[in-house]
C-alpha positions as CSV (number, residue, x, y, z in Angstrom):
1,X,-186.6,-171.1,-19.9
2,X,-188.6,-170.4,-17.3
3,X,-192.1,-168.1,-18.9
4,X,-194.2,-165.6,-16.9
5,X,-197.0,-166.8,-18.9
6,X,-199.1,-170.1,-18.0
7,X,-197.9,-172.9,-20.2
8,X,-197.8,-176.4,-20.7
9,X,-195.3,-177.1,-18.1
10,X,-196.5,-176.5,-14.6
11,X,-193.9,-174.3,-12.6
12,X,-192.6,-175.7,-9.4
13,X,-192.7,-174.8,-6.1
14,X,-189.5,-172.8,-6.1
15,X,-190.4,-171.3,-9.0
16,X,-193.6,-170.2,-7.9
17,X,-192.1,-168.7,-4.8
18,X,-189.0,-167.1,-6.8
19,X,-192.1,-165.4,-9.1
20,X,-194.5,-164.6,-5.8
21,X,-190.9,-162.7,-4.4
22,X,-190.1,-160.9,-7.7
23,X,-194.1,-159.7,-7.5
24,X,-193.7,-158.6,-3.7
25,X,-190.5,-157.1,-4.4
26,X,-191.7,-155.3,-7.6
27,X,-195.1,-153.4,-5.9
28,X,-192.6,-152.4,-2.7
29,X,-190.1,-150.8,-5.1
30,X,-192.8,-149.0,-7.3
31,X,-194.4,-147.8,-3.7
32,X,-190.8,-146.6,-3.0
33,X,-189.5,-145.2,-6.3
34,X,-192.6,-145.2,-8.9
35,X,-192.1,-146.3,-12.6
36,X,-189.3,-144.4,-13.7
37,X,-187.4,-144.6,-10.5
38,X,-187.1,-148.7,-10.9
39,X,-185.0,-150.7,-12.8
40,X,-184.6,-154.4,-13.8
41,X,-181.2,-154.5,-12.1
42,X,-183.1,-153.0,-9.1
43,X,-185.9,-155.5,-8.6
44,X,-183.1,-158.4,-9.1
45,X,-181.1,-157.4,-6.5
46,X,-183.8,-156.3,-4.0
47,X,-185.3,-160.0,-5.1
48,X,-182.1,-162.1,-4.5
49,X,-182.2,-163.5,-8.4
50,X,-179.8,-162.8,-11.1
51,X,-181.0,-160.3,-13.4
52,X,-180.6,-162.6,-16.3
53,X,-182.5,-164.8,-14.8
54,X,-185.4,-161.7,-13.9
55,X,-184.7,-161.4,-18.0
56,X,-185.5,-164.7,-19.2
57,X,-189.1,-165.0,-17.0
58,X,-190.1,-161.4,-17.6
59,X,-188.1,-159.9,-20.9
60,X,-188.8,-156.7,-20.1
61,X,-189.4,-153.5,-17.0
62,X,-192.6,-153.1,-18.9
63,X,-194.1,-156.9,-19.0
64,X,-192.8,-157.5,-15.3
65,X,-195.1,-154.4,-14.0
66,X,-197.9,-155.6,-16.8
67,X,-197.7,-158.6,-14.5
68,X,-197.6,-157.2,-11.2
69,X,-200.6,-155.0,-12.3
70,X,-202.4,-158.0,-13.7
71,X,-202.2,-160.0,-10.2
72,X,-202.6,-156.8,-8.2
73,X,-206.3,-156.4,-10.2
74,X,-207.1,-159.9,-10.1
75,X,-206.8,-160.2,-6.4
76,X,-208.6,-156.8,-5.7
77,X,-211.7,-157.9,-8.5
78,X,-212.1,-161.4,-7.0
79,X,-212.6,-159.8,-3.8
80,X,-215.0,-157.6,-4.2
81,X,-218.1,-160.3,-4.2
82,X,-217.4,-161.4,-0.7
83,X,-217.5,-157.5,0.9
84,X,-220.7,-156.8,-1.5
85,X,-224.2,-155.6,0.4
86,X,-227.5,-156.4,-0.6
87,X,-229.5,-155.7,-3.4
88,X,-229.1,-155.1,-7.3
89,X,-226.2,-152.4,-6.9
90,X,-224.9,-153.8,-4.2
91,X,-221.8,-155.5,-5.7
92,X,-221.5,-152.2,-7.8
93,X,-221.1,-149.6,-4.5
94,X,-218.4,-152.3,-3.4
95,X,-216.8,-152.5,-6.9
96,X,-216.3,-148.6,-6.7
97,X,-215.8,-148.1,-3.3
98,X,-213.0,-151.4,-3.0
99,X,-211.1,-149.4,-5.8
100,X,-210.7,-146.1,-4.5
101,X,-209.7,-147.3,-1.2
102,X,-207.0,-149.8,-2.0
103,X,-205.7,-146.9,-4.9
104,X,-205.6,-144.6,-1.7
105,X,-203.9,-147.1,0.5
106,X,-201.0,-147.7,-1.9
107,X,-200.8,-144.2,-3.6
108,X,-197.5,-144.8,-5.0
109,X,-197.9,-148.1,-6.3
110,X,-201.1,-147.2,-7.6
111,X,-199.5,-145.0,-9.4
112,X,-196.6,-147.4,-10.7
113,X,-199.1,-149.8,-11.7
114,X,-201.4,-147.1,-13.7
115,X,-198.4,-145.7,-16.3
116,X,-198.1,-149.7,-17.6
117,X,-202.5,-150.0,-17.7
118,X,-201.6,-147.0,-19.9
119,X,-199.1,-147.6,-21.8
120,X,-199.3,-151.1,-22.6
121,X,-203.3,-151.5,-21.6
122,X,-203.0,-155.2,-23.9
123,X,-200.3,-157.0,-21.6
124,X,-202.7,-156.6,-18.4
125,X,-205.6,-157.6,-20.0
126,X,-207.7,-155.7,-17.6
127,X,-210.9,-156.3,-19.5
128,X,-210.7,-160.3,-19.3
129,X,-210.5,-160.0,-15.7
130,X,-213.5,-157.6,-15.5
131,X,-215.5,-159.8,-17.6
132,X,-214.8,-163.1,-15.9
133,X,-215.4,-161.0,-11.8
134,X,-217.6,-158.3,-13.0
135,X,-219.7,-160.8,-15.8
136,X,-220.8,-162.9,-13.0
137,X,-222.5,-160.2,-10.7
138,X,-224.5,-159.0,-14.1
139,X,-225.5,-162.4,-15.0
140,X,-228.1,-162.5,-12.7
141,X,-229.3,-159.1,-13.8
142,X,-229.6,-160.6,-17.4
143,X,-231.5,-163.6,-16.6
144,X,-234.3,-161.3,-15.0
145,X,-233.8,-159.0,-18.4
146,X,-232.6,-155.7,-16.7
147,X,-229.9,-156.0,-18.6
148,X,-229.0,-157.4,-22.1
149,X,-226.8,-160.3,-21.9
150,X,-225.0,-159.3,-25.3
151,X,-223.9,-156.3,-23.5
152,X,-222.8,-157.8,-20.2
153,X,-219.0,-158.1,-22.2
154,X,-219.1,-154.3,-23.3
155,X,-220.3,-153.5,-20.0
156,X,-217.5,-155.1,-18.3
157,X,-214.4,-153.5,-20.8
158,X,-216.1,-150.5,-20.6
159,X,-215.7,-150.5,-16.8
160,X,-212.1,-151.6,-17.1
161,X,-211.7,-148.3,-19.5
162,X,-213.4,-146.1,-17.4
163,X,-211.3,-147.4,-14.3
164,X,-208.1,-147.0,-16.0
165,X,-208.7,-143.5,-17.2
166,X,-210.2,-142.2,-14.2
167,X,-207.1,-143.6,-12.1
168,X,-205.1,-141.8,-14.7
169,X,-206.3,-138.6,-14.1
170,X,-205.6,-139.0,-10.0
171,X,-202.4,-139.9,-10.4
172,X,-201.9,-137.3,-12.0
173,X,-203.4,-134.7,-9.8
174,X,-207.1,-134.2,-11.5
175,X,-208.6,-135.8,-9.2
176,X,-208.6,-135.0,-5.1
177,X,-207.9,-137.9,-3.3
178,X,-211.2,-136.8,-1.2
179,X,-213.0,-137.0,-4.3
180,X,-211.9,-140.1,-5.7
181,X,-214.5,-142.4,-4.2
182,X,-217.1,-140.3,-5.9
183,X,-215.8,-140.1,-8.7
184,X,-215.7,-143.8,-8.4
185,X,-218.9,-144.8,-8.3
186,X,-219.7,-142.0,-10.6
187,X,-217.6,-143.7,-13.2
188,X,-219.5,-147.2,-12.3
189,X,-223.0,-145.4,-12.9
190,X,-222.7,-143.5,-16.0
191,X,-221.1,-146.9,-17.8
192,X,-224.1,-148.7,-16.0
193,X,-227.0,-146.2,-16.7
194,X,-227.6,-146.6,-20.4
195,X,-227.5,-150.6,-20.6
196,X,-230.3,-151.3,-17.7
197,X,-234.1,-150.7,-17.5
198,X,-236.8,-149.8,-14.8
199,X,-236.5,-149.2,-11.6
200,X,-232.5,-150.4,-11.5
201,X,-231.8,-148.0,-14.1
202,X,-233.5,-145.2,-11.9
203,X,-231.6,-146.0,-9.0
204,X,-228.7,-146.0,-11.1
205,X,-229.2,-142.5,-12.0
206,X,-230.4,-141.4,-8.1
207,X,-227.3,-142.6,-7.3
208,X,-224.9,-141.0,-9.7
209,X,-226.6,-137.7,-9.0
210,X,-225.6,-138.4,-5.5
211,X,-221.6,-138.4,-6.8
212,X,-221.8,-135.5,-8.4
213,X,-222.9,-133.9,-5.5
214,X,-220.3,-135.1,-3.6
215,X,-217.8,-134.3,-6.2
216,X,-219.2,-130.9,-6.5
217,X,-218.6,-130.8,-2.1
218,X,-215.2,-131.7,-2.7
219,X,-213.6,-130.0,-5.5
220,X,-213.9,-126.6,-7.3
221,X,-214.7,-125.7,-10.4
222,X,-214.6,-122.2,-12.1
């Protein structure tokens, strides 16, 4: 049987392209349909495979979008470091600002992707792919001792949680879209804030005063 998981046995070409053609077909029906609206037997017809066969590498709707989601994070993550500016926060403004854009750009299938980060947050394994992208811009940071390199692994779930929650709330309606990138890097800052020292930590807080400004410019409150 052929396993969505990395095994022992390496797949083969065909099946790697059979599994990159599921994936493709998966984020274009979500975009279309959202979560509810898409089926198994849907993504294995759209996808040219038998649905048994859709069955027996992904076992269910839920592990198949856990999937999607997973690959969909990994390549926006591993990304980020080569669009980063200059300086400490650098990496961090790009981190925030890569996010909200690509969530905007694909607003349905953001949304698809965010009901399995919350329903089944353990099958994407968000945090593992924030600690291995994210760890590495804060390892420098801890070498120099603006940041404790204990907490570089808290930092990183804790940004994965805050992520999640806050795209949560977009999709459904919280959040303006015009807002989102401030709320963004607001979400970045306050994790951020508490775990580094000196001068970082009070650009850190300059700059999440800035997003609640902007927040406050774009949305009301009573």
């Amino acid at each position: 049987m052929e396993q969505a998981t990395t095994g022992p046995r390496a797949l083969t070409p065909r099946q790697l392209e059979r599994r990159a053609r599921i994936l493709s077909t998966t984020y274009a029906l979500l975009a279309e349909h959202g979560y509810d609206g898409v089926s198994m037997k849907m993504i294995a017809r759209a996808a040219k495979v038998a649905e048994r066969t859709l069955f027996n590498i992904y076992s269910s709707k839920d592990i198949l979008v856990a999937t999607s989601a997973r690959e969909r994070s990994e390549a926006i993550i591993s990304s980020i470091a080569d669009n980063a500016g200059v300086g400490d926060l650098g990496y961090f403004h790009a981190l925030a600002d890569t996010l909200a854009h690509e969530t905007l750009a694909a607003p349905a299938l953001a949304r698809g992707l965010a009901t399995v980060l919350v329903r089944n947050p353990d099958l994407v394994s968000l945090g593992e792919i924030y600690e291995r992208h994210v760890g590495v811009a804060l390892a420098p940071l801890a070498d120099r001792g603006i940041v404790d390199a204990s907490d570089v692994p808290l930092i990183c779930n804790l940004l994965a949680m805050r992520i999640v929650s806050l795209i949560s709330l977009w999709s459904g309606g919280t959040i303006a879209d015009k807002a989102l990138n401030a709320h963004m890097r607001l979400a970045v800052w306050q994790v951020l804030a508490p775990h580094v020292r000196g001068d970082l930590q009070t650009a850190v807080l300059a700059d999440a005063r800035d997003a609640i400004a902007r927040i406050k410019a774009a949305e009301t409150y009573p």
